[in-house]
PDB file of N, CA, C and O in Angstrom:
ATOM      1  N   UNK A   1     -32.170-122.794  24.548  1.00  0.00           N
ATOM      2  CA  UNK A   1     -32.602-123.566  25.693  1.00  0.00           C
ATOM      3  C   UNK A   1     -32.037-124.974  25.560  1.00  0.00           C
ATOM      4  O   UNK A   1     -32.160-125.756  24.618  1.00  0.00           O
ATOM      5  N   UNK A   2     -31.339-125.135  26.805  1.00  0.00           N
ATOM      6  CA  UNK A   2     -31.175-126.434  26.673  1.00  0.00           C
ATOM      7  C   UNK A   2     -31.844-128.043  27.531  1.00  0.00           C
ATOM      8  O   UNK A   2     -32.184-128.086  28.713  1.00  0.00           O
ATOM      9  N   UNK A   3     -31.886-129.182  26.583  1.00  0.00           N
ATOM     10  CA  UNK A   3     -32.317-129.961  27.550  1.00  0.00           C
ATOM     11  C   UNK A   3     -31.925-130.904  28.313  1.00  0.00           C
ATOM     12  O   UNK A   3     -30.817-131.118  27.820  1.00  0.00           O
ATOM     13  N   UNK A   4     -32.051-131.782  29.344  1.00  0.00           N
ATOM     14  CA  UNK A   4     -31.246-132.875  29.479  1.00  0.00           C
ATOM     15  C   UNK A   4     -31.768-134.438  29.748  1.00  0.00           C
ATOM     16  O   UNK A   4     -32.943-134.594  30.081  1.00  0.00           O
ATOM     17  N   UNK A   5     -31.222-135.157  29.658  1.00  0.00           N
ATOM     18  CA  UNK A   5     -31.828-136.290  30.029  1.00  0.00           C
ATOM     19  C   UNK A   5     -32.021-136.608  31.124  1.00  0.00           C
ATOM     20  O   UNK A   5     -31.766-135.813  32.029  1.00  0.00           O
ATOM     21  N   UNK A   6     -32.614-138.075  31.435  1.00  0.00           N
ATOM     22  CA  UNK A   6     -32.814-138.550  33.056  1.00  0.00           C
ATOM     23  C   UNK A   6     -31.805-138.538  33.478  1.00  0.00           C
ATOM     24  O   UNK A   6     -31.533-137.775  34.406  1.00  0.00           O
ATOM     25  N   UNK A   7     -30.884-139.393  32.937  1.00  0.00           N
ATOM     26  CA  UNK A   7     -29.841-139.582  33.485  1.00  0.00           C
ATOM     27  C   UNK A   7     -28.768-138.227  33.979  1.00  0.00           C
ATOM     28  O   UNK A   7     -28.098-138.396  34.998  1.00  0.00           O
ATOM     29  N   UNK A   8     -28.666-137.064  33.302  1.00  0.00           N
ATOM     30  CA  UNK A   8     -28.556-136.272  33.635  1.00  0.00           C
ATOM     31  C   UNK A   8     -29.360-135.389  34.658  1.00  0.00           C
ATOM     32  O   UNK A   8     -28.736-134.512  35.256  1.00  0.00           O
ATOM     33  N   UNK A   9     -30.160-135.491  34.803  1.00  0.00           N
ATOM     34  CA  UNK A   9     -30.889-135.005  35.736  1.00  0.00           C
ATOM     35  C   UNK A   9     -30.814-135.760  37.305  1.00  0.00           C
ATOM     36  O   UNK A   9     -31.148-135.298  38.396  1.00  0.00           O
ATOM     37  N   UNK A  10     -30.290-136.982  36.984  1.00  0.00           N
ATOM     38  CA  UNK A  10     -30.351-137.559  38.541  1.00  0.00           C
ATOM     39  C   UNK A  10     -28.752-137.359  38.560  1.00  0.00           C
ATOM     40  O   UNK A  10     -28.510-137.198  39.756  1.00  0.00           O
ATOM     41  N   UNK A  11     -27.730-137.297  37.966  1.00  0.00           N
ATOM     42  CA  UNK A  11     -26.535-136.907  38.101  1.00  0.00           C
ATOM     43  C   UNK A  11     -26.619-135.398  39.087  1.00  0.00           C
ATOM     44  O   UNK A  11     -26.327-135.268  40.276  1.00  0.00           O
ATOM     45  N   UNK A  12     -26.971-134.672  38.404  1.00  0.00           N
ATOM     46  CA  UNK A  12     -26.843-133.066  38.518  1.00  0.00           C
ATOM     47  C   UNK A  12     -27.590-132.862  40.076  1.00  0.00           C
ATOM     48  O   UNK A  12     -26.830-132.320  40.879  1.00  0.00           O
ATOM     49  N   UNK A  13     -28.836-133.182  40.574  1.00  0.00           N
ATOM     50  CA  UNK A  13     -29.889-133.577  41.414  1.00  0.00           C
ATOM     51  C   UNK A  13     -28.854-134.622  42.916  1.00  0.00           C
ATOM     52  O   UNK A  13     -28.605-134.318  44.083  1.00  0.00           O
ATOM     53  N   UNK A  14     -28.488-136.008  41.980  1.00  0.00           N
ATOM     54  CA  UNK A  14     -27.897-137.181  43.172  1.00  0.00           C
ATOM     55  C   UNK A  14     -29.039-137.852  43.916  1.00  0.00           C
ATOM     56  O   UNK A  14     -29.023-138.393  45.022  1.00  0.00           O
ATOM     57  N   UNK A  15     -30.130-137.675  42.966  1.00  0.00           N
ATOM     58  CA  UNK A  15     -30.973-139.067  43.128  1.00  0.00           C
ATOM     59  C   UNK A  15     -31.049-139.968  42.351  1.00  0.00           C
ATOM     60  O   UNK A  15     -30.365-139.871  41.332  1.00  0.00           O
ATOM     61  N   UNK A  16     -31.951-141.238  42.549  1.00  0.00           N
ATOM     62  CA  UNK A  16     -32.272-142.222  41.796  1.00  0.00           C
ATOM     63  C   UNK A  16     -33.711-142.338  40.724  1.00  0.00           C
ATOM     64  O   UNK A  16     -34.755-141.712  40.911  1.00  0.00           O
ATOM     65  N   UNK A  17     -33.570-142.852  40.112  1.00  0.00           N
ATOM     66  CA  UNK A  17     -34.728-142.686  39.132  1.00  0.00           C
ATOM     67  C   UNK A  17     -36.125-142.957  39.601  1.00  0.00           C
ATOM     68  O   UNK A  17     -37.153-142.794  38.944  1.00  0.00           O
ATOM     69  N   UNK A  18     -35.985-143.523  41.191  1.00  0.00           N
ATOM     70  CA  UNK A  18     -37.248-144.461  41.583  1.00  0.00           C
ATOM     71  C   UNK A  18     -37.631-142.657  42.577  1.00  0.00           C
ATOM     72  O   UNK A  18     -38.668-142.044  42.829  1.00  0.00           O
ATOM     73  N   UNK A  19     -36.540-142.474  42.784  1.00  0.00           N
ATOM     74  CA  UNK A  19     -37.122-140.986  43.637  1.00  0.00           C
ATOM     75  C   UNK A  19     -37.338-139.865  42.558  1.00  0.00           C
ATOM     76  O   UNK A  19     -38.090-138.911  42.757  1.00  0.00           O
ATOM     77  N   UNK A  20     -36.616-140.051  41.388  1.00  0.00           N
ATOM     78  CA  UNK A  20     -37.033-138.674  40.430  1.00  0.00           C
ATOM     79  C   UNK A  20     -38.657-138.743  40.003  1.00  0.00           C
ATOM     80  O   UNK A  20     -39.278-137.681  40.026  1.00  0.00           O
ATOM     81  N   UNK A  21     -39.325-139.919  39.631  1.00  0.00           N
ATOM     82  CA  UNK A  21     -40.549-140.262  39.621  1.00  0.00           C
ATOM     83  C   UNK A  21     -41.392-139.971  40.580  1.00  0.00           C
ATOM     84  O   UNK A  21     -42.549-139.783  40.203  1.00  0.00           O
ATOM     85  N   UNK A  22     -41.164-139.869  41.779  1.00  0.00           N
ATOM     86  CA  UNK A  22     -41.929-140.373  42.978  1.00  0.00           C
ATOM     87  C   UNK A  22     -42.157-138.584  43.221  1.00  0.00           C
ATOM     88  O   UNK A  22     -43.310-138.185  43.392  1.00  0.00           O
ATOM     89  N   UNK A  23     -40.921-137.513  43.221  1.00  0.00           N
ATOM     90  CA  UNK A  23     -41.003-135.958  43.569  1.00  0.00           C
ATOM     91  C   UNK A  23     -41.774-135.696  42.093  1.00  0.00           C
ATOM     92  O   UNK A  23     -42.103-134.510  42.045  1.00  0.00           O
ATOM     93  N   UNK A  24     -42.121-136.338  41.018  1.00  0.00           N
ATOM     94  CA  UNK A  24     -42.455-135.604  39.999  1.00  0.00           C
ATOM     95  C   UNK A  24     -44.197-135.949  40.143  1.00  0.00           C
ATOM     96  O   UNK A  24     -45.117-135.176  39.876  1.00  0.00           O
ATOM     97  N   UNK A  25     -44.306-137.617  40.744  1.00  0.00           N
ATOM     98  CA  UNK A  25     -46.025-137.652  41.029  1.00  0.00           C
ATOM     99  C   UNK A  25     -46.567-136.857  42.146  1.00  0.00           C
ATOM    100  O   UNK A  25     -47.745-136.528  42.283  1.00  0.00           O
ATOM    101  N   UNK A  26     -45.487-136.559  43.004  1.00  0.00           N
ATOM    102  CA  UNK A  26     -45.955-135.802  44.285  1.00  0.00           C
ATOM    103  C   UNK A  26     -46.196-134.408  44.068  1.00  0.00           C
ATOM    104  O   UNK A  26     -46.863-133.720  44.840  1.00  0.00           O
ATOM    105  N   UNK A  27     -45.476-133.849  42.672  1.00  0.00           N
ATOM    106  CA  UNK A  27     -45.530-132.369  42.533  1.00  0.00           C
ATOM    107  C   UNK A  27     -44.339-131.712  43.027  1.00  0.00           C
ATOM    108  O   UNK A  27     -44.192-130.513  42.790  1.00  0.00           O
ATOM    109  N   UNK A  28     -43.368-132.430  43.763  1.00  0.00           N
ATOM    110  CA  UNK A  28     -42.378-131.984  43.974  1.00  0.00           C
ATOM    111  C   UNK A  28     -41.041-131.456  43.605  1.00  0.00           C
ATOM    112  O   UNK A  28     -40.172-130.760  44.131  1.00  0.00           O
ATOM    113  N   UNK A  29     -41.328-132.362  41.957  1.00  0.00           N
ATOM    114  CA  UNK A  29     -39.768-131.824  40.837  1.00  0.00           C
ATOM    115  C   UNK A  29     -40.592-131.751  39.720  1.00  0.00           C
ATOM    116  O   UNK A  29     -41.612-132.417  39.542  1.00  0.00           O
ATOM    117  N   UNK A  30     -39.976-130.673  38.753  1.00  0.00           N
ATOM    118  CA  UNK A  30     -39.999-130.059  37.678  1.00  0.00           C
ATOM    119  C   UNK A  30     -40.996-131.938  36.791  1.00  0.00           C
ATOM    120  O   UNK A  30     -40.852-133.127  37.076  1.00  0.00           O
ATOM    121  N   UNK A  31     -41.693-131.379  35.970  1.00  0.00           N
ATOM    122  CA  UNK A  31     -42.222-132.639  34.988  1.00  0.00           C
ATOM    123  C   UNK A  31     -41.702-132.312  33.192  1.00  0.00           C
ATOM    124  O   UNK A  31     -41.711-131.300  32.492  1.00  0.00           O
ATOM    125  N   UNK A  32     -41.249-133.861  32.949  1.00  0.00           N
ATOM    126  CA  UNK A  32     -40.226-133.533  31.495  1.00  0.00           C
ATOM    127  C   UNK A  32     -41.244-132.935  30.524  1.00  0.00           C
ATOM    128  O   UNK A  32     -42.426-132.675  30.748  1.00  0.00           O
ATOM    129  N   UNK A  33     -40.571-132.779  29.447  1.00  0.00           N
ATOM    130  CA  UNK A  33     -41.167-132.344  28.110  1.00  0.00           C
ATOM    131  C   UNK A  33     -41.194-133.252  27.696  1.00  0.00           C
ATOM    132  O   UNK A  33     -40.181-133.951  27.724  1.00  0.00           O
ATOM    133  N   UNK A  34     -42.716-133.828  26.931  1.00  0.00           N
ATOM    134  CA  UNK A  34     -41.989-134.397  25.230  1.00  0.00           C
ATOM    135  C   UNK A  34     -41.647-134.135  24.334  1.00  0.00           C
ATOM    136  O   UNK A  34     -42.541-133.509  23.764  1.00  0.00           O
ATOM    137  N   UNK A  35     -40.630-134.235  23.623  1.00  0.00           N
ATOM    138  CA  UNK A  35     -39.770-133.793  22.608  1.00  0.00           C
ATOM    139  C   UNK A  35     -39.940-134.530  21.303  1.00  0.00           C
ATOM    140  O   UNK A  35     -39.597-134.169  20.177  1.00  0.00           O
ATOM    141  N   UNK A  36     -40.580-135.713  21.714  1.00  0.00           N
ATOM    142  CA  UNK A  36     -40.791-136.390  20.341  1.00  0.00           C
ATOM    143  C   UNK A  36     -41.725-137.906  20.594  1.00  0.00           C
ATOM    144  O   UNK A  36     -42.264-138.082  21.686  1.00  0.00           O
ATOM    145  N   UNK A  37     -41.824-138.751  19.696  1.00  0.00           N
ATOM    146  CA  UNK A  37     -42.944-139.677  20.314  1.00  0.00           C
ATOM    147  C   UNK A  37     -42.541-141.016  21.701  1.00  0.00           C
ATOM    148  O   UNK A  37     -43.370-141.727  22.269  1.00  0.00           O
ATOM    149  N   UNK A  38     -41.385-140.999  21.870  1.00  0.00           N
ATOM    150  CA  UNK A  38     -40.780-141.889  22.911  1.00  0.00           C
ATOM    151  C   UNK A  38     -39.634-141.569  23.966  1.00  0.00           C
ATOM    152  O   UNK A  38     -39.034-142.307  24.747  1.00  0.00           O
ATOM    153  N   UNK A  39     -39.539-140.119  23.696  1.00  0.00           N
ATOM    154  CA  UNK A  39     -38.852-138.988  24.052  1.00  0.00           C
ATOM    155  C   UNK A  39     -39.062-137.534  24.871  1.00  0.00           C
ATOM    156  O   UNK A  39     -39.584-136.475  24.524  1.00  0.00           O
ATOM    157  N   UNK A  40     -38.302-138.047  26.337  1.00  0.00           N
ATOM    158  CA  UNK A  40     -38.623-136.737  27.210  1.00  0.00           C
ATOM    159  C   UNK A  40     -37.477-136.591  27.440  1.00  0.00           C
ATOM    160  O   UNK A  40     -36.584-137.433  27.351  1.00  0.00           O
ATOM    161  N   UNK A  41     -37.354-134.678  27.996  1.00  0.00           N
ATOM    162  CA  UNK A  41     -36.248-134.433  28.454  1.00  0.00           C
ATOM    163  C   UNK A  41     -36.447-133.757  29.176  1.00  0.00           C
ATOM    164  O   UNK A  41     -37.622-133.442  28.990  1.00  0.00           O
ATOM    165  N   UNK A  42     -35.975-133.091  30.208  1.00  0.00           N
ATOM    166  CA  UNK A  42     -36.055-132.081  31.261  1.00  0.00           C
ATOM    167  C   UNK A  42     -35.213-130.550  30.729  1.00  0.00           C
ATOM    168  O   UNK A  42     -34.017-130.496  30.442  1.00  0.00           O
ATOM    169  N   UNK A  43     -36.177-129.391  30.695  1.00  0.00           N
ATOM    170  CA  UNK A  43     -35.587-127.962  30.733  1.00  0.00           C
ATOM    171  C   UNK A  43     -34.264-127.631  31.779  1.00  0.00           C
ATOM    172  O   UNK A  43     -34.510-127.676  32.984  1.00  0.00           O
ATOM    173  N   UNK A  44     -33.197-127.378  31.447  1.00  0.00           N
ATOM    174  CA  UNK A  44     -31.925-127.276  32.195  1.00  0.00           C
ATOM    175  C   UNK A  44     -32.551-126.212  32.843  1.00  0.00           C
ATOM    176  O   UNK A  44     -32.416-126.232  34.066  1.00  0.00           O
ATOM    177  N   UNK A  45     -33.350-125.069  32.268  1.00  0.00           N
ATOM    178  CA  UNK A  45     -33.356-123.513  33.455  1.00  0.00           C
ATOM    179  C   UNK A  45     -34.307-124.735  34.492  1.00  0.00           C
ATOM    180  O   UNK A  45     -33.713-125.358  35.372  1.00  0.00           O
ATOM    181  N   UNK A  46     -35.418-124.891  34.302  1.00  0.00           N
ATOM    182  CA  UNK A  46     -36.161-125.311  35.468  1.00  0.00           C
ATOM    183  C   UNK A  46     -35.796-126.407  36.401  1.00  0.00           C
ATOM    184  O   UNK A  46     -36.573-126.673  37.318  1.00  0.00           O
ATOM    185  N   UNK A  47     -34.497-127.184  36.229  1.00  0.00           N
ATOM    186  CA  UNK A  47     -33.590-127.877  36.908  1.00  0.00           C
ATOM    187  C   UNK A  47     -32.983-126.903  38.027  1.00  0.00           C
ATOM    188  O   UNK A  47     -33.184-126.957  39.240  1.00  0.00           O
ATOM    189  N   UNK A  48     -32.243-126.057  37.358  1.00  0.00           N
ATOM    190  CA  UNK A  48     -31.088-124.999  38.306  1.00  0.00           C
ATOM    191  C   UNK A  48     -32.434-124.278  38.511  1.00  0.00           C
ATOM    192  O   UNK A  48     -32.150-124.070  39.691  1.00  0.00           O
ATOM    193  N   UNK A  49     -33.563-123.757  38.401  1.00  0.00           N
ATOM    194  CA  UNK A  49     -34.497-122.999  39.532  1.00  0.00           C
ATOM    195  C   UNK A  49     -34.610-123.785  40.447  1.00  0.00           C
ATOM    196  O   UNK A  49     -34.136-123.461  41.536  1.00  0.00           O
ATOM    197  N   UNK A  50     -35.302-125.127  40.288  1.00  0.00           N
ATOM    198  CA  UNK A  50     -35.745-126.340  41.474  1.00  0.00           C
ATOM    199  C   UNK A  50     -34.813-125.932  42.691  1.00  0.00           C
ATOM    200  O   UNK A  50     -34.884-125.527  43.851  1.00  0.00           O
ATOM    201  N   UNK A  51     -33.609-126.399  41.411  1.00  0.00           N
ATOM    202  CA  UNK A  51     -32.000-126.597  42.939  1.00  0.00           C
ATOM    203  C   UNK A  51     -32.133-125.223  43.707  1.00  0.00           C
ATOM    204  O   UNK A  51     -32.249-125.166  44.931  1.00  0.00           O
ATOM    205  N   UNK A  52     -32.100-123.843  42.663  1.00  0.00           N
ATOM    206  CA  UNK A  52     -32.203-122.636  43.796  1.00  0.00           C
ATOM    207  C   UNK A  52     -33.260-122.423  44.611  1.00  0.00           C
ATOM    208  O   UNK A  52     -33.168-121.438  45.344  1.00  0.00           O
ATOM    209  N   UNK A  53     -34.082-122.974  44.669  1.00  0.00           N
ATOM    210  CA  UNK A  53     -35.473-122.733  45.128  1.00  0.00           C
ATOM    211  C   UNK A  53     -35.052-123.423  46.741  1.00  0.00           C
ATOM    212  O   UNK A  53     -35.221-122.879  47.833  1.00  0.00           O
ATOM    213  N   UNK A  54     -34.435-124.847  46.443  1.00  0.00           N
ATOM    214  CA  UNK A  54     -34.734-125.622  47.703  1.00  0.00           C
ATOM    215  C   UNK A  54     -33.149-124.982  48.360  1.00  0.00           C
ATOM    216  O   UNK A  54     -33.370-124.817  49.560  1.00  0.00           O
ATOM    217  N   UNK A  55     -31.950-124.645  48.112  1.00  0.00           N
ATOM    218  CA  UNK A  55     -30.786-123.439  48.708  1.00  0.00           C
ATOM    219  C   UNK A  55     -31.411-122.080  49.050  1.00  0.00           C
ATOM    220  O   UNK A  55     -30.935-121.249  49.823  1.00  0.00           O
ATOM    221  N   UNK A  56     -32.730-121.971  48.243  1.00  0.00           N
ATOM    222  CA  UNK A  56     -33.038-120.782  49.170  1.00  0.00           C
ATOM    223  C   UNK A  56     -33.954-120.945  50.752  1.00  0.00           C
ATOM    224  O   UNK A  56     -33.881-120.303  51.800  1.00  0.00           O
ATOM    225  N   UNK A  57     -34.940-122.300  50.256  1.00  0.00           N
ATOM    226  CA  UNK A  57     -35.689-122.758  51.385  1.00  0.00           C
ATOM    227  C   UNK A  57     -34.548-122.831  52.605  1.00  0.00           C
ATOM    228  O   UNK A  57     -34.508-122.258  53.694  1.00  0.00           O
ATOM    229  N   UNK A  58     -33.733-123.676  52.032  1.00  0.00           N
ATOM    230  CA  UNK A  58     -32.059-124.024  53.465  1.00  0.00           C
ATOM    231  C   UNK A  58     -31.557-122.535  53.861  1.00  0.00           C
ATOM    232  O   UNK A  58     -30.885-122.580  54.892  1.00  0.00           O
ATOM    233  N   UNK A  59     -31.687-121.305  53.364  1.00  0.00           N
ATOM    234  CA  UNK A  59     -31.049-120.546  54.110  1.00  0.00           C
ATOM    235  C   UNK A  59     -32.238-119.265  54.771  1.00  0.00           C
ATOM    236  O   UNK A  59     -32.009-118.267  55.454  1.00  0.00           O
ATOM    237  N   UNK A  60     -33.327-119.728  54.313  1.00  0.00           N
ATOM    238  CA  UNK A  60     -34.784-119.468  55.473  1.00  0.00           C
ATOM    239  C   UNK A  60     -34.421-120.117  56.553  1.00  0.00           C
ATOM    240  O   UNK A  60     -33.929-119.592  57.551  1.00  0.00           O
ATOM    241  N   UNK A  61     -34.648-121.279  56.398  1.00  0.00           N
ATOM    242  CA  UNK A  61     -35.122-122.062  57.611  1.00  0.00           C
ATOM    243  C   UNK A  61     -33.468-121.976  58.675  1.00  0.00           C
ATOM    244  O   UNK A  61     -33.605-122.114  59.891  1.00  0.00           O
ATOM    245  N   UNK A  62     -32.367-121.804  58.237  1.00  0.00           N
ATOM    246  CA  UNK A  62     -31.336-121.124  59.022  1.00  0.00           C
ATOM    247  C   UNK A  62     -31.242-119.955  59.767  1.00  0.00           C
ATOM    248  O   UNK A  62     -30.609-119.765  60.806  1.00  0.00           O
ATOM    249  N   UNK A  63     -32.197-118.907  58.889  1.00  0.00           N
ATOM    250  CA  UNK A  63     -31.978-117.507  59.089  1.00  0.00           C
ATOM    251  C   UNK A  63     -32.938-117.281  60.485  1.00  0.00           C
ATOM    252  O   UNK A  63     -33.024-116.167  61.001  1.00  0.00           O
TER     253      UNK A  63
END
């Protein structure tokens, strides 16, 4: 399993850190792990589910 950082995560995503916070208090994006005492990272599978989840919502709401 791999993990990634914020910064990776708003890369991969193409948001900002003030919106990665804001979908994670709302319940809306995946919430990090701690990995150690000053240290979070985000699960790469539950990143690429999020992303497929909301490409699958976009081709509902098309269909």
């Amino acid at each position: 399993m791999a993990f990634l950082k914020r910064r990776d995560v708003e890369r991969r995503v193409g948001i900002s850190t003030a919106t990665l916070y804001r979908w994670i208090g709302e319940g809306r994006f995946p919430r990090p792990v701690k990995i150690g005492p000053s240290c979070v990272r985000w699960p790469e599978a539950e990143i690429e589910t999020w992303a497929s989840e909301r490409i699958a919502e976009r081709d509902a709401e098309a269909a």
